[in-house]
C-alpha angles and dihedrals in degrees: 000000000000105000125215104274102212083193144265114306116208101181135141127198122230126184119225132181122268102254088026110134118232121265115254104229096187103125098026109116111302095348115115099152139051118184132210124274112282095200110206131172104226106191097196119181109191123212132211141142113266093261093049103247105169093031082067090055100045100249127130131200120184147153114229136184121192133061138039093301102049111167140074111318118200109190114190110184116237109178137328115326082350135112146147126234131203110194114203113182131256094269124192088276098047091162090063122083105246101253090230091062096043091052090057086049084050089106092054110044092035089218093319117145114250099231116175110267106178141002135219137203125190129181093199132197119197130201114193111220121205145179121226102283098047114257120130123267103169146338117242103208122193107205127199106175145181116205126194125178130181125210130115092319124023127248132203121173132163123197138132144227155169131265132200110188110165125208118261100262102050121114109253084238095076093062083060085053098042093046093053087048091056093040093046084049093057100274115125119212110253123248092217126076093211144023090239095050083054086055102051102010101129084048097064114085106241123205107251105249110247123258117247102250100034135179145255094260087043092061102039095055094043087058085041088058101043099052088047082057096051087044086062087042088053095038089062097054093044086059090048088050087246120190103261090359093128096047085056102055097040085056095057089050089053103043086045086052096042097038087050086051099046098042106035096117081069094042107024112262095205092060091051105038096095077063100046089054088051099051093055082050094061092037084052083048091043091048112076088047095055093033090057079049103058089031094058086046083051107049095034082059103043088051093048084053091061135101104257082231086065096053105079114191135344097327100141085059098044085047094053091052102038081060102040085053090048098045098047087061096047091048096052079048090056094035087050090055099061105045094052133087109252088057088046083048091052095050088053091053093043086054101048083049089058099041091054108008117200092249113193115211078258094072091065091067123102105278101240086053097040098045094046090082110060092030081053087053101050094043083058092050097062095045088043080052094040084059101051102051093056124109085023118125134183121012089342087065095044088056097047100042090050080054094049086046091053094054094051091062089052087062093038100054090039085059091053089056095056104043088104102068098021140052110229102137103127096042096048084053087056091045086052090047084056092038092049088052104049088036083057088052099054090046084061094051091051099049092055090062094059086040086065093040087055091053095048093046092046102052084050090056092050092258132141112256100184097118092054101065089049084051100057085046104059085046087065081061088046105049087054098049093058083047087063097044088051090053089056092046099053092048079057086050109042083038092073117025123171100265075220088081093041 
């Protein structure tokens, strides 16, 4: 499901004295109008679970009444001043959350019921802020709000504040124009990034900041926490049909389940081993789906690379459809996943790893010594694997290079835990030449593979499948070529290793 995307809002928060006047913007970079005040009464009432599950993670969901965008309004952070907002209409029901936009927020509440938790009333004055020639560049916004949140004790709380949202084709510069022109007239930038954090902020559990020196254990699990929040990031493209949604979120599952086995002498491996099965499970769900991905860009573009007098017959449009068939049935497969229980199972298991991780005596080390040992092991690993697939050939080499290549993430994504507390960077670039080629390899292999299932589906629809077979030829070049490339890459690689992991 692909939800209304009401559009990206680029916006900061500033607080302003009670009988301050407003700041006049005209001057300040593209602005050559400012309008009149457009007074409206916005009525907001703001859902979360009871613990506060989306307001961690930055997101907001409220109804709101009042002004020109009534509705419910779903806001998911994507990066700083900037989010993104799905707007769903006020339905019969308009106390009720719009089931399409709880199922995007299933990651998040873990099947916990969104029950209001605050509301919000704002008597809002906007200023309309314009270039020469007329087109908008921001809207200047003058909030006087009430604020009222449940919980064990009430809260009531007034202030007001100042708004900057610019119009969607302003450049992002501008917000940082506008913002001097308003501090350097008396406002202060606001400390928090919503109306509704300001409201229940103390309220809200925060993650303890790292020290600066941390520990093993300290780094493992902050990697740990980062890639569990791009997995819910991921979780809620992959149910809006959302391009690489489902790459994404293939690649947090598998750095969670290679970063807990590598590092399970930090955070016990036999604790978290139930999880780590069950994350193979959903990567082995996740697979078909991308691999149909990266296999339809392959093939379009092999058959766009070759002489018209080697396409016989209709084979861009039996390719389009062989893979629109295909794809449709991986992605009710996907879509089936994650709104099942096992999934919903996995993410509460995820969750009660993170809140008490099974931490070893090893985890209390500081973090370069204790870390030097698992990222050592798996280095081993993929030269022990590059060995042994030398001298193969056929189906024998293609094993044993996808092992190799599976190894080398390892390493790769081991190295990305460390990078805090160690500098690796070059030699992590050399470990991704090696990776990019081998990774070109396997696409190739794989290719081949649907190649031969074309051919075989398309005989038996009366096509020619003449292509096809070209096609599976000139895979054969190219396979050795990125053979060779990973050869190259790996002399670079093995030629400078971190004396660190000597």
């Amino acid at each position: 499901m692909r939800g209304p995307i009401a559009g990206i809002e680029r916006e900061r928060k500033y607080e302003i004295g009670e009988t301050t006047g407003i700041p006049g913007l005209v001057g300040t970079g593209p602005v050559r109008s400012q309008a009149a005040p457009a007074e409206q009464f916005l009525d907001a009432t703001y859902y979360d679970t009871t613990g506060f599950a989306l307001a961690q993670k930055g997101i907001t969901l409220r109804r709101r009444t009042g002004g020109e965008d009534a509705g419910w309004h779903l806001k998911l952070p994507i990066g700083p001043d900037t989010r993104e907002e799905l707007n769903v209409a006020l339905g019969a029901d308009e106390l009720k959350v719009p089931k399409e936009l709880s199922r995007l927020l299933r990651a998040y509440t873990l099947g916990r019921k969104l029950v209001p938790i605050a509301h919000l009333k704002t008597d809002r004055f906007a200023h309309q802020l314009t270039d020469g020639d007329g087109h908008p560049v921001a809207t200047l916004t003058d909030d006087h709000v009430t604020g009222e949140a449940g919980g064990e004790s009430a809260r009531l709380d007034r202030w007001r504040e100042l708004e900057i949202e610019l119009a969607p084709e302003v450049a992002p510069g501008v917000l940082d124009e506008l913002g001097h022109a308003l501090t350097g007239a008396g406002a202060k930038t606001s400390p928090w990034p919503s109306k509704l954090r300001r409201l229940i902020g103390d309220r809200v559990p925060a993650r303890k900041k790292p020290a600066e020196r941390p520990d093993a254990g300290t780094v493992v699990v902050g990697y740990l926490r980062q890639q569990a929040d791009r997995l819910r990031q991921a979780d809620v493209g992959v149910r809006r049909d959302a391009d690489d949604s489902v790459h994404q979120l293939r690649v947090a599952v598998r750095k969670l389940r290679s970063a807990l086995r590598t590092f399970g002498s930090i955070v016990d491996g036999a604790a978290t081993a139930e999880l780590v099965a069950e994350l193979g499970w959903l990567g082995r769900r996740l697979g078909p789906a991308r691999d149909l991905e990266v296999a339809a860009t392959l093939v379009a573009a092999d058959v766009d690379r070759l002489p018209p007098e080697l396409v016989l017959g209709p084979v861009r449009q039996y390719v389009t459809r062989y893979f629109a068939r295909e794809q449709t049935v991986a992605r009710e497969r996907v879509v089936e996943t994650v709104d099942g229980g096992r999934y919903l199972r996995l993410l509460r298991s995820l969750d009660s790893v993170l809140a008490e991780p099974p931490l070893t005596a090893a985890a209390g080390k500081p973090a370069r010594k204790g870390l030097r040992r698992p990222v050592r092991k798996a280095v081993r690993k993929m030269e022990r694997a590059e060995k042994a697939a030398r001298g193969l050939s056929g189906v024998d080499r293609e094993v044993a290079l996808h092992s190799v290549r599976k190894k080398a993430k390892r390493v790769r994504y081991a190295l990305d835990v460390i990078r805090p507390v160690e500098k690796v960077g070059d030699w992590r670039k050399r470990v991704k030449g090696a990776l990019r080629e081998l990774g070109r390899h396997q696409d190739v292999v794989a290719s081949r593979e649907v190649l031969y299932r074309l051919g075989i589906s398309g005989f038996g629809d009366g096509e020619n499948t003449f292509t096809f077979g070209v096609l599976l030829g000139r895979g054969d070049g190219a396979a050795a070529e990125h053979r060779d490339g990973f050869a190259r890459a790996w002399r670079r690689l093995r030629g400078k290793r971190p004396g660190w992991l000597s």
